[in-house]
N, C-alpha and C positions, 0 to 999 in steps of 0.2 A: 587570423592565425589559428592554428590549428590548438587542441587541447596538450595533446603528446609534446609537440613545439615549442608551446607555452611554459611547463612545466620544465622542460630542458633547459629553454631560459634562465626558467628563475634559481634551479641547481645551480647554474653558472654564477647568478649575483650571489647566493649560498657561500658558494666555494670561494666568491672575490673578498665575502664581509665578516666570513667567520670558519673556526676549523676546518669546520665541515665538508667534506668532498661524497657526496652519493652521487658523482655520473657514472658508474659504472654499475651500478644499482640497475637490475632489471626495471625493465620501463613499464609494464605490468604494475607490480609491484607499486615502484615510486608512486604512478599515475595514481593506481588506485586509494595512498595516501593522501596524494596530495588532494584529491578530492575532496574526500572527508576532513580536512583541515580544513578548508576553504568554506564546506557545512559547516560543522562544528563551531566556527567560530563568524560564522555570516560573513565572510569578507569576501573580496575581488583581487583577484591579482595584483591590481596595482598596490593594492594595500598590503598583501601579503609582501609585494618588494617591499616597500617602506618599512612596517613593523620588522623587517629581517635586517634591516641596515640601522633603526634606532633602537631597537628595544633586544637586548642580551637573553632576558627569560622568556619571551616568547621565543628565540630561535631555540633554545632547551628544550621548552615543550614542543619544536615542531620536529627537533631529532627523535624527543621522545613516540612521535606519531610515527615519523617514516621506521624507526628501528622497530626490532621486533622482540617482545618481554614478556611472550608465553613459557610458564616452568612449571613444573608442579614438582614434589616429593616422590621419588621411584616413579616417575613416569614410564612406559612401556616395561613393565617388571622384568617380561620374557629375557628383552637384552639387558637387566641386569644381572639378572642369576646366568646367564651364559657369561657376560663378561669376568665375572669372578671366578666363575667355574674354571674356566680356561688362563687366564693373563693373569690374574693376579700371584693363581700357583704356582703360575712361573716366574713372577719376581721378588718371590717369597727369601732368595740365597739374598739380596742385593742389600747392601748396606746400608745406599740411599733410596729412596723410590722418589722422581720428579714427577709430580703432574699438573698439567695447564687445561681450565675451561677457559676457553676464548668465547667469547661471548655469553658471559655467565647468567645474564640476566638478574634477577634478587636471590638469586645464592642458592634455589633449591636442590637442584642439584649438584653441587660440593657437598653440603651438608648430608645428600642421602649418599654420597661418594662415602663421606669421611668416619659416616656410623659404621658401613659396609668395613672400612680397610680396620677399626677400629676393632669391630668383631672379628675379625681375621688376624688380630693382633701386628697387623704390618703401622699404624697410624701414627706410632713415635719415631718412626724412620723415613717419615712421609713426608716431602714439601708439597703443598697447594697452594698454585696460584687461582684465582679468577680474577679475570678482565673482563670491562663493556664500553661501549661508548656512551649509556645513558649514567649519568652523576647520581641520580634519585637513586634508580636499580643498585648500585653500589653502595651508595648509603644506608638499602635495605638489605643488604646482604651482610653488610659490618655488625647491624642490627641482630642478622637471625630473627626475627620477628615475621610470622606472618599468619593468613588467614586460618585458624582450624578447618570451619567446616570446608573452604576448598579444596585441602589436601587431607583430607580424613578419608577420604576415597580411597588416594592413594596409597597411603596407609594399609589400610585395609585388604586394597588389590594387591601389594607387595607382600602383607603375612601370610593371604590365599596362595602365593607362589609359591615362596618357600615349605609350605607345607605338601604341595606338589611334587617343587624340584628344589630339594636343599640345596644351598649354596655348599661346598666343600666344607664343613667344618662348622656351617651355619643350621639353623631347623626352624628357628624360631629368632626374633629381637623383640625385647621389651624395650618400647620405643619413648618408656616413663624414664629411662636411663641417660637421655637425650633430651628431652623436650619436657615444658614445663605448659602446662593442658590449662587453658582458662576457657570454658564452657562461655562462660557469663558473659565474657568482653570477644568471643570468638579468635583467639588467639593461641598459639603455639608459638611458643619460643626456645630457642637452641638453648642449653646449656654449656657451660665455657667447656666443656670437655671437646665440644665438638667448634665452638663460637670463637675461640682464641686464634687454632690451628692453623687454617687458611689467610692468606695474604692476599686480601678484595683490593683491587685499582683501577680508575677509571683510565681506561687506553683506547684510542681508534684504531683496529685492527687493518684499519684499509690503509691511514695516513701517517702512523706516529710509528717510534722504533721501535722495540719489544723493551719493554720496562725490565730487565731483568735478563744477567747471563747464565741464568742455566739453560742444559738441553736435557727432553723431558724422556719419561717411559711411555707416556701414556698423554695424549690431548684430546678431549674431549671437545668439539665445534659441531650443537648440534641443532640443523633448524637456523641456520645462519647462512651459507654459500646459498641456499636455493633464491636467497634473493639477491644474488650477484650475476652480474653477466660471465660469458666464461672467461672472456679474458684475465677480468679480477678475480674468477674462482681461481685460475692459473697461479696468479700474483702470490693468492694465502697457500696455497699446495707449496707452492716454493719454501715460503716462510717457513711452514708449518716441517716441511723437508730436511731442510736445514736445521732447525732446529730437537730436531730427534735424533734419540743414541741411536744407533746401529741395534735392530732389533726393536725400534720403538713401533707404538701402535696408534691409530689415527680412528678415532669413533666419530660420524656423521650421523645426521637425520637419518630417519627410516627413508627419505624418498628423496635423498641425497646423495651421488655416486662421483665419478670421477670420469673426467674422457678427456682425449688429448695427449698433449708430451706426458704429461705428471702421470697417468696411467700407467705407461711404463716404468714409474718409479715406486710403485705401491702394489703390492697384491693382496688379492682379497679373500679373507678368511672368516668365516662364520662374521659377525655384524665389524668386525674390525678391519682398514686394512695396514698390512705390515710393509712397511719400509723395506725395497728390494735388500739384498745382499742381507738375510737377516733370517732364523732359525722362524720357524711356522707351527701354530699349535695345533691341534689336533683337535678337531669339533665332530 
């Protein structure tokens, strides 16, 4: 039997023995997971089925392999000072502001979300959610806790932007306002200003209902759909459709786009795209 085969397979006994559904998971992708599972822990297939049908915390760690739980602090800065610059000015009137990271990973991004909406004075009128499907990620996200020196970069590259390109109303953040800096132990940790705020839950974005009835302004899914086939990219575009106000806006990966029916449901404006039938901002 062939490798690709093989591993389609064993998705299937996955799917028979526990939550978990990744067949619509690019085959790329899976494959090249599942490989290095298979390294990583010296086994063979056959063992890989068995350990999936007796043992609960190795099927954990082996979602935790196939998913994906790269974040940092202000990652790509360029689109966040654009996004603020533009979307958030404009829902600056609104009473409530809804926002969902799907696929949050350990919470870096909310937390660089919710200093941003904070400085901008929108944060006590702000609901956020984040969802993931890995349980750890979640638990490091409720946390707030994580490595300094990995995200002291970005830090660093986000106060070089702003002094650039100010956000609206922004020039500068002291980010001692937020985070509590321990050199010694390699650590940053959120301060409840920003740590309380957000509502972190562990959800499968592909399998489970949407934990929650609101519909949002703004979701954030980014670095996620690229490893879905398109039919399942179809699926969350739906979801994600549906559950937006009229006028809401949809931020993907840099190398993340859309094609198909749901195309003609989204247009695309500077890094965001807007929900048809819905007012367009000006980049």
């Amino acid at each position: 039997m062939d490798e690709g085969k093989a591993f389609r397979e064993y998705l299937n006994e996955l799917k028979k023995h526990t939550p978990y559904d990744f067949s619509e998971y690019s085959d790329s992708s899976i494959n090249r997971r599942l490989q290095k599972i298979l390294k990583d822990y010296d086994i063979s297939m056959d063992q890989l089925h068995e350990r999936t049908k007796s043992d609960q915390e190795f099927v954990e760690k082996v979602v935790e392999e196939i998913t994906v739980n790269t974040t940092e602090l202000f990652r790509d800065p360029d689109i966040w000072t654009s996004l603020y610059d533009n979307i958030y000015s404009s829902l600056k009137n609104k009473k409530t502001i809804n926002i969902w990271h799907a696929g949050c990973s350990s919470g870096m991004e909310v937390y660089s979300n919710l200093i941003i909406l904070n400085e901008l004075g929108l944060l006590e009128r702000t609901k956020v959610f984040g969802t993931d499907i890995n349980a750890r990620m979640i638990k490091q996200a409720k946390s707030g806790k994580f490595a300094l020196q990995f995200n002291k970069i970005q830090l660093d590259a986000f106060k070089a932007s702003l002094k650039k390109r100010p956000i609206q109303g922004i020039s500068s953040i002291d980010f001692d306002k937020y985070f509590i800096f321990n050199k010694s132990e390699d650590t940053l940790e959120a301060k409840d200003i920003i740590r309380k705020v957000p509502w972190f839950v562990k959800h499968d974005l592909v399998n489970e209902e949407i934990p929650f009835y609101n519909r949002f302004d703004l979701i954030f899914c980014r670095n996620v759909l690229i490893y879905f086939n398109s039919s399942l990219q179809s699926k969350i575009f739906k979801l994600f459709h549906d559950q937006m106000f009229a006028g809401g806006c949809l931020l993907l990966g840099n190398h993340e786009g859309m094609s198909g029916f749901y195309k003609t449901k989204f247009s695309k404006s500077g890094p965001v795209f807007l929900k048809n039938n819905s007012f367009h901002f000006k980049y």
